[in-house]
BANU-572132 format. One record per residue (C-alpha): chain; x, y, z. Coordinates in Angstrom, 1 decimal. Each point is the difference from the previous one (the first is absolute). Example, Ala and Ser with C-alpha at 12.3 -4.5 7.8 and 13.67 -1.06 7.14 Angstrom:
BEGIN
<node "A" <12.3 -4.5 7.8>>
<node "A" <1.4 3.4 -0.7>>
***
This chain:
BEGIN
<node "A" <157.1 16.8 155.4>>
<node "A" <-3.3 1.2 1.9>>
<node "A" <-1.7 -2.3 -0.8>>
<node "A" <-2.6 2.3 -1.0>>
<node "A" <-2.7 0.0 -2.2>>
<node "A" <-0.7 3.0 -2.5>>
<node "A" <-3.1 1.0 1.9>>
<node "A" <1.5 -0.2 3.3>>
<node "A" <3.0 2.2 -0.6>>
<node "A" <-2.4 2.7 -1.5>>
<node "A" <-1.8 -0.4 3.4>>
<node "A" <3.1 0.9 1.7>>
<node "A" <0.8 3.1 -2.1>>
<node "A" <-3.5 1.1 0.2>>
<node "A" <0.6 0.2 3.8>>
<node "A" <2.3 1.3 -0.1>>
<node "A" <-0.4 3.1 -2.1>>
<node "A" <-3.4 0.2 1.7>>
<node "A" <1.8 0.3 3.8>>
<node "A" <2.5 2.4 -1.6>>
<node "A" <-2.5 2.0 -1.6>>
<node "A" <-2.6 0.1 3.1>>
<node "A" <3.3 0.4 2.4>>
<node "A" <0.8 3.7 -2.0>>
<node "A" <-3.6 0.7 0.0>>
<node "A" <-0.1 0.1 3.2>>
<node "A" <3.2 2.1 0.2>>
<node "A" <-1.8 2.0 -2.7>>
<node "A" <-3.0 0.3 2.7>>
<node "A" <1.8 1.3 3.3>>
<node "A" <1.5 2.6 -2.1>>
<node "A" <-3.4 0.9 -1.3>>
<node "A" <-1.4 -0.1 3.1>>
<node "A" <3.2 2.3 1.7>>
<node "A" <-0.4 2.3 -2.5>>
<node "A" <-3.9 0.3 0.4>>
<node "A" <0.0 0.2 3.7>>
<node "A" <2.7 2.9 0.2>>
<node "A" <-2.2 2.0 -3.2>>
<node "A" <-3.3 -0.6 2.1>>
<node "A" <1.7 1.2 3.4>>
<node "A" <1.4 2.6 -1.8>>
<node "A" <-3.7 0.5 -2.1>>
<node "A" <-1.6 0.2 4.2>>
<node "A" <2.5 2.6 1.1>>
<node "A" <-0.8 1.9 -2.6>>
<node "A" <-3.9 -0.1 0.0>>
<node "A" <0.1 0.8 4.2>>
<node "A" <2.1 3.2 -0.6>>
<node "A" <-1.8 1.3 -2.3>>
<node "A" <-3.0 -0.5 1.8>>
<node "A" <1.9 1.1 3.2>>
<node "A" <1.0 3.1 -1.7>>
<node "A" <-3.6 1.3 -1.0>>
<node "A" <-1.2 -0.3 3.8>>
<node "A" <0.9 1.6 3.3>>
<node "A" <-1.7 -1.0 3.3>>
<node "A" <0.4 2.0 3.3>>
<node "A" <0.9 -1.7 3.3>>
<node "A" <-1.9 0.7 3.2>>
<node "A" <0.9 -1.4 3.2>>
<node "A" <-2.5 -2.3 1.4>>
<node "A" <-1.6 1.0 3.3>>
<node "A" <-3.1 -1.0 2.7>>
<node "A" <-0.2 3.1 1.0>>
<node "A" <-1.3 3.4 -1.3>>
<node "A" <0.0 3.7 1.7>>
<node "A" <-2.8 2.2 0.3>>
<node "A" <1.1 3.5 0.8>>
<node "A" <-1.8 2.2 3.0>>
<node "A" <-0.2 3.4 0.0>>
<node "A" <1.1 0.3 4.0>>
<node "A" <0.9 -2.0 2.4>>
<node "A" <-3.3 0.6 1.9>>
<node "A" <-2.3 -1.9 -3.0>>
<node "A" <1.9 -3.3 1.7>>
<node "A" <-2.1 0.3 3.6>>
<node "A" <-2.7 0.6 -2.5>>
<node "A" <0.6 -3.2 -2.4>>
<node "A" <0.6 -1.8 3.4>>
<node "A" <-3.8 1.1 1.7>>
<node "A" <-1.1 -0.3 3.3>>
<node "A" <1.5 -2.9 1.8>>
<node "A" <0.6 -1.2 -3.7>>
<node "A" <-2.6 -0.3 -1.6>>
<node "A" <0.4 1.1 -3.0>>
<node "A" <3.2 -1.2 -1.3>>
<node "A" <-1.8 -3.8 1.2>>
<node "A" <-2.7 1.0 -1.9>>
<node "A" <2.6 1.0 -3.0>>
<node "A" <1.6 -3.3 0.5>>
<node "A" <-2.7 -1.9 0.0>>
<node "A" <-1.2 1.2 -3.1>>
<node "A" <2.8 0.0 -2.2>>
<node "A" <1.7 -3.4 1.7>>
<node "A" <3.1 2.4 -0.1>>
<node "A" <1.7 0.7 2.9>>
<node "A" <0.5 3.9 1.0>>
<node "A" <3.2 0.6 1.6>>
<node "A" <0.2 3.6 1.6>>
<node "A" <4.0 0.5 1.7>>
<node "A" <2.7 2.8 0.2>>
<node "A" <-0.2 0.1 -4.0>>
<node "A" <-0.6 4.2 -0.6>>
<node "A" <-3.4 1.0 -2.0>>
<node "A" <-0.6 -3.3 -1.3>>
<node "A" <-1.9 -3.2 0.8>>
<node "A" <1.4 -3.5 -1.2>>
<node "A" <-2.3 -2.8 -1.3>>
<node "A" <1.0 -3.5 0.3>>
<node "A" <-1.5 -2.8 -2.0>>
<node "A" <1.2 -3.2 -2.5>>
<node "A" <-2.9 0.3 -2.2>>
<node "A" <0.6 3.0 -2.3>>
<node "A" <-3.7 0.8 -1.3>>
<node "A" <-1.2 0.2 4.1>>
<node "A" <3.0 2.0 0.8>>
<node "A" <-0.9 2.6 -3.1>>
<node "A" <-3.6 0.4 1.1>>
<node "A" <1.0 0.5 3.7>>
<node "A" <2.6 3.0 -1.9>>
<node "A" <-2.9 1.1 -1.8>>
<node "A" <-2.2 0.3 3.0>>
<node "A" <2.3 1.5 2.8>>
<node "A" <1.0 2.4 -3.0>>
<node "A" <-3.8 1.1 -0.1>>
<node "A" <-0.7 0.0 3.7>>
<node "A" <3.2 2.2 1.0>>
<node "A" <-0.7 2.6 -2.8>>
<node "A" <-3.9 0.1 1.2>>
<node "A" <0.6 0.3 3.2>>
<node "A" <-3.3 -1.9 1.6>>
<node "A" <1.3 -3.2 1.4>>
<node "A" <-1.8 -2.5 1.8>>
<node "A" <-1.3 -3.3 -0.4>>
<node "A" <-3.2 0.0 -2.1>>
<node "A" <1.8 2.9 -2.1>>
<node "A" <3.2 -2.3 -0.6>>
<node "A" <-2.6 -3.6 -1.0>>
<node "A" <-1.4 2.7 -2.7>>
<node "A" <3.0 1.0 -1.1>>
<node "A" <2.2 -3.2 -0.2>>
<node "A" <-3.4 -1.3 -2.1>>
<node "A" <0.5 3.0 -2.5>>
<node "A" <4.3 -0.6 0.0>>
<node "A" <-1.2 -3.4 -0.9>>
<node "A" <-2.4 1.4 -2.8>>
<node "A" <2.8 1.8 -1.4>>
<node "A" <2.5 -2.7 0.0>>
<node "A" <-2.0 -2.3 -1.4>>
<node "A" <-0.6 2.5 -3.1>>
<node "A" <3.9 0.8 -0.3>>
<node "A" <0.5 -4.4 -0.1>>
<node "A" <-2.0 -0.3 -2.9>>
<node "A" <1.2 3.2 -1.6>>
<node "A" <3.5 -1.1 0.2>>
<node "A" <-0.8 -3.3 -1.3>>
<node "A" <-1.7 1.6 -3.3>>
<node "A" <2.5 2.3 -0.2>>
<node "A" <3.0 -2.7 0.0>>
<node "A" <-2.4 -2.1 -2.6>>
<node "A" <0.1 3.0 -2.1>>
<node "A" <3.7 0.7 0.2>>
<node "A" <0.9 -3.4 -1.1>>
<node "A" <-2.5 -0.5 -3.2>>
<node "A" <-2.2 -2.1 1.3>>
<node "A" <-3.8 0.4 -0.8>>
<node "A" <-1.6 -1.3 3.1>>
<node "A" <0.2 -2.3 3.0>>
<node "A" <-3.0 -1.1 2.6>>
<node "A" <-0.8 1.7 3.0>>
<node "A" <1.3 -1.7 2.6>>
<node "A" <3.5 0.3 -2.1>>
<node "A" <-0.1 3.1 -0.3>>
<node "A" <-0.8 0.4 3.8>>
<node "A" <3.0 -2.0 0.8>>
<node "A" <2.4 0.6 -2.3>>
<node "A" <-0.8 4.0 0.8>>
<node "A" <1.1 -0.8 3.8>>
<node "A" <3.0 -0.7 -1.1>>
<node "A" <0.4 3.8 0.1>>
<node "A" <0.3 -0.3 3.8>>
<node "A" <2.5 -2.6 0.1>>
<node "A" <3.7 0.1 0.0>>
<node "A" <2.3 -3.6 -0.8>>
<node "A" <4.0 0.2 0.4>>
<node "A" <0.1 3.3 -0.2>>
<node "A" <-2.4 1.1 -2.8>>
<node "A" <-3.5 0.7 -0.4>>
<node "A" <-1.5 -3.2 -0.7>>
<node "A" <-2.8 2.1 -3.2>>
<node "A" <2.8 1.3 -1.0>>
<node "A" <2.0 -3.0 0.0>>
<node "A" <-2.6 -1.6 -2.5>>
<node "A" <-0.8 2.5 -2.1>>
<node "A" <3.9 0.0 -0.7>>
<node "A" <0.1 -3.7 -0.3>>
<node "A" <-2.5 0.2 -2.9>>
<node "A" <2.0 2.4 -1.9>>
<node "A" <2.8 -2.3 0.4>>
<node "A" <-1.6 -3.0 -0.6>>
<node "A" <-2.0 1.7 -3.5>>
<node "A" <3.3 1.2 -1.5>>
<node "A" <1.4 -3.4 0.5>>
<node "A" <-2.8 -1.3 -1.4>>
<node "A" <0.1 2.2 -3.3>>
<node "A" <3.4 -1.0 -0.6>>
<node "A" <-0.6 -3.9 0.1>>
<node "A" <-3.0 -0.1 -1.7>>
<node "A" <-1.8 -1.2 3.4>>
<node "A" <-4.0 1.0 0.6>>
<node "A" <0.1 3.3 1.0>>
<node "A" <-3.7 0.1 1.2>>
<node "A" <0.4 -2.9 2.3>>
<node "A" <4.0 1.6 1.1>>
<node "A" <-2.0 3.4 1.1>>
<node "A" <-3.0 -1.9 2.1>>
<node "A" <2.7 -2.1 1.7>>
<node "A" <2.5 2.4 0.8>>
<node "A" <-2.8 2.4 1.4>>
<node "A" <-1.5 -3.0 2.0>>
<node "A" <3.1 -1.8 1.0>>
<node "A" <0.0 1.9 3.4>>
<node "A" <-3.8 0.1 0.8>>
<node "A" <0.3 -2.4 2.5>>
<node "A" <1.5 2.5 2.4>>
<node "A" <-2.8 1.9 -0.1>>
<node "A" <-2.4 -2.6 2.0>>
<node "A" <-0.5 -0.3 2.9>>
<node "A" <-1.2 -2.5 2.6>>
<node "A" <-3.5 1.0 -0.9>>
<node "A" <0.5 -1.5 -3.4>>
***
């Protein structure tokens, strides 16, 4: 009635099984892949909480400022000098800018970059608790302040290479990555911020079989950027 041949109708049926049979395999598929993308979002959730759960970070608010305290409200003529010399002098070796008001027994230093602003801290601290201040005495003792914090940078970078596992990173990492310790990003201490990240990022790593080794340089790392500055 066709007018088919025997080959041709076996044609037909073959397609036609072979649309039905790729038509529910693809029905198959979607439910596969539902089923598999629920099970891995639920797999995630699972993996960040228990990583969540093993850490706890502290939150500090970020500032420009800091506060060195005075012992009496006459040590301000005295940071001040004659005709203002010495708090130029100050100013003009820290790049921070001194700012002496109403404020009772305390002296407020203003300045974006965290490291300068730490040294100046450093200094004033030194100077008010000496006593001796004027300007050759404050160019010897912002160079020592500087000294110092250039010790505590690389310190702090050791120490936050240690606390994560890692067995060594180059100098100048290590020099940035420690001045980290004097910088604060929405609301938390940007070292502290990576150090935690590593953790994270290492438990995750454990649990999906990832390289752990190459998890805890990056996580460290991730953030050393902000430790540069426009000499670099």
């Amino acid at each position: 009635v066709s007018s088919l041949t025997t080959v041709e109708a076996k044609d037909m049926l073959l397609q036609a099984v072979e649309n039905e049979v790729r038509e529910d395999a693809n029905r198959r598929l979607l439910v596969l892949e539902k089923a598999y993308k629920e099970e891995s979002d639920r797999r995630a959730r699972d993996i960040l909480m228990q990583a969540m759960q093993r850490l706890n970070a502290d939150v500090i608010a970020e500032s420009t400022t800091s506060t060195v305290p005075i012992p009496s409200e006459d040590m301000k003529g005295r940071i001040i000098g004659r005709e203002g010399r010495n708090i130029r002098a100050l100013e003009q070796a820290t790049g921070v800018d001194i700012i002496i008001d109403d404020t009772p027994d305390a002296v407020t230093l203003s300045c974006f970059d965290p490291v300068r602003r730490e040294i100046a801290k450093l200094a004033l601290t030194k100077l008010v608790a000496d006593g001796r201040i004027h300007p050759s005495r404050i160019e010897e003792v912002v160079a020592r302040a500087q000294a110092d914090i250039d010790d505590a940078i690389i310190k702090a970078g050791e120490q936050s290479v240690m606390e994560v596992g890692l067995h060594s990173l180059p100098p100048d990492a290590l020099k940035y990555l420690g001045r980290l310790k004097y910088r604060y990003s929405y609301g938390q201490n940007v070292l502290d911020h990576s150090i935690e990240t590593t953790k994270f990022a290492v438990s995750i790593a454990h649990e999906v079989g990832a390289n752990v080794e190459v998890i805890r340089r990056g996580g460290l790392l991730h953030d050393v950027g902000k430790g540069m500055d426009h000499e670099m």
